[in-house]
N, C-alpha and C positions, 0 to 999 in steps of 0.2 A: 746582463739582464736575464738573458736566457737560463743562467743556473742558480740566479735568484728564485725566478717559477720554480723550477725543479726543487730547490731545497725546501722551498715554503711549502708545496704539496708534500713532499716527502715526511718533513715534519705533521701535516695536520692528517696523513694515513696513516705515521708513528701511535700519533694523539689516537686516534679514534679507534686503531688496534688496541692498543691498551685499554683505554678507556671505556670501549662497549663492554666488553665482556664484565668491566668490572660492574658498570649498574645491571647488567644482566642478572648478573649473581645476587646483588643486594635486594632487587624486585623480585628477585625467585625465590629467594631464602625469606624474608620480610613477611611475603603473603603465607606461603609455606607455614612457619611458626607463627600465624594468624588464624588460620585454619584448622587446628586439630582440636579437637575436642578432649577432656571437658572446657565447656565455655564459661566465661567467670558472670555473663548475665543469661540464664538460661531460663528456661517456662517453668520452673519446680524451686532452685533455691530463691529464697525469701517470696518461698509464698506460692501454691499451685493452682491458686485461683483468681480468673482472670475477667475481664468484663468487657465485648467484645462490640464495639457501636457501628453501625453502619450508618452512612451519610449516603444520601441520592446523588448519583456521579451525574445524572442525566437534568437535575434541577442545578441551574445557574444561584443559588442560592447552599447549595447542598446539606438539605436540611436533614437533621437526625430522623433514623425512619425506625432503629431499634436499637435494643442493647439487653444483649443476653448473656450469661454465667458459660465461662467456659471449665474446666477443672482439668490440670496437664500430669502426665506420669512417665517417669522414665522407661525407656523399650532400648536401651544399650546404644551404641554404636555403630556407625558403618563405612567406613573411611573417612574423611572429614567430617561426616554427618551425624549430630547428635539425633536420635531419634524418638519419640514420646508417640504413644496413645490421649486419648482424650473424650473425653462424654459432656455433656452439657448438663448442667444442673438447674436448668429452667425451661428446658423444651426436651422432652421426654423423649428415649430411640435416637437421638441427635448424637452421632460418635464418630468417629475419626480417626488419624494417624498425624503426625505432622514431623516435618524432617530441620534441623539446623543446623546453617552454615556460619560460622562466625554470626557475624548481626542477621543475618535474614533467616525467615521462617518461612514455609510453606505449610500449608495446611490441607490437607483433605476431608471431608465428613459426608457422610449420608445420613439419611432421615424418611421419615413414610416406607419402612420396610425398604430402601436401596432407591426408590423411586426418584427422589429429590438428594437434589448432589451441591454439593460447594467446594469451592477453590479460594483458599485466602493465604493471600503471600504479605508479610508486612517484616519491617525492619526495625528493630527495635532501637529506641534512643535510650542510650543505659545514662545519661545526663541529667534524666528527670528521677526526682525523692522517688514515686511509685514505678519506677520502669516501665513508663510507655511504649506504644509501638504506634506505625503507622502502616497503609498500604494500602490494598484494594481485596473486593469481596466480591465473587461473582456466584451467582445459586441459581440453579435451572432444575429440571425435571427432565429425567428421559423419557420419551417419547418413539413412537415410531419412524419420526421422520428427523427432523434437525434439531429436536429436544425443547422444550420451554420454557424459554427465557424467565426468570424471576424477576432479577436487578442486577446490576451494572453498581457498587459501592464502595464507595472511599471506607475504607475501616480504620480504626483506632481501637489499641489493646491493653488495658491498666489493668494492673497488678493489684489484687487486694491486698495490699503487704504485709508479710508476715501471718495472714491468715489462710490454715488449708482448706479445702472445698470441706463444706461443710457433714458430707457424707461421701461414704465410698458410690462405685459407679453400682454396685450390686444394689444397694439403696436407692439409689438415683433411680434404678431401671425398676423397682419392688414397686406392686401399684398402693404399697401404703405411704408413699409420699402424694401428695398432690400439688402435681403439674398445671400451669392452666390449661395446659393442652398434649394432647397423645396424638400424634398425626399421623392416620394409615396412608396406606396407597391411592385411596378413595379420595381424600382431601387434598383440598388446594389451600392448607395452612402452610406456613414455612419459617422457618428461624430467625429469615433477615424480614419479613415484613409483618408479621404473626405479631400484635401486641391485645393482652387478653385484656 
């Protein structure tokens, strides 16, 4: 009985020798060739302009609160990470950087001259006709103390397919377009709650 144990452990140390290393390598390599860039659904092919809604995270209902023009441009690579600039074409001074990994995106912008800042992380679902996204949106104001709070929102990001932004950002930012709105430092307008 005694060298029954012994041979069945012996064999299931055999087993697990072998065998880890081997998923080790398929979950390393798998994600690996997942991750490099170019991406085959990225923020520019089929289309670089996108339509950006925020939902109130804090309302038990999470009701649409806006939905503003974003317009995406390639900025190269950087190890895994595809990387783009971005302007808004419906809230004036609204520009940003945004970085992607495989399906997620991060987003960074500022607005009102640096004053007012957002952070939108969302993951795109390339299963939907327009290449949806989803994720969250958070926009505050620096401040001297702990900064001020905007909103807390669920974001959702669609593709207007196959159409590019309708103007370059040099246009966008020219004051012969009209904006509903140019928000300096002075104001308490802002892109997720701002509807003119």
């Amino acid at each position: 009985m005694g060298i029954k144990l012994i041979k069945k452990d012996t064999n299931k140390k055999l087993l697990a020798t072998v065998f880890s290393p081997l998923v080790f390598a398929a979950l390393t390599f798998s994600s690996v060739s997942q991750a490099q860039p170019p991406y085959n659904a990225d923020l520019v092919q089929g289309g670089n302009k996108w339509f950006l809604d925020a939902y109130d995270d804090t309302d038990p209902d999470h009701n649409l609160i806006n939905t503003v023009g974003l317009c995406f441009k390639y900025a190269g690579t950087v190890g895994t990470h595809q990387r783009y600039t971005w302007y808004s074409d419906t809230f004036k001074g609204w520009q940003g950087t945004a970085s992607q990994e495989g399906d997620q995106i991060f987003i960074h912008g500022r607005y009102a001259g640096g004053k007012g800042r957002d952070a939108i992380q969302v993951r795109i679902i390339i299963d939907t006709p327009r290449s949806g996204s989803v994720g969250h949106w958070q926009e505050w104001r620096d401040d001297d103390s702990y900064g001020q709070i905007i909103g807390f929102a669920n974001a959702r990001m669609i593709r207007d397919p196959g159409q590019p932004c309708a103007m370059t950002e040099k246009e966008a930012l020219d004051s012969g377009f009209s904006f509903p709105f140019f928000p300096t430092p002075e104001t308490t307008d802002n892109p997720m709650t701002y509807i003119p």
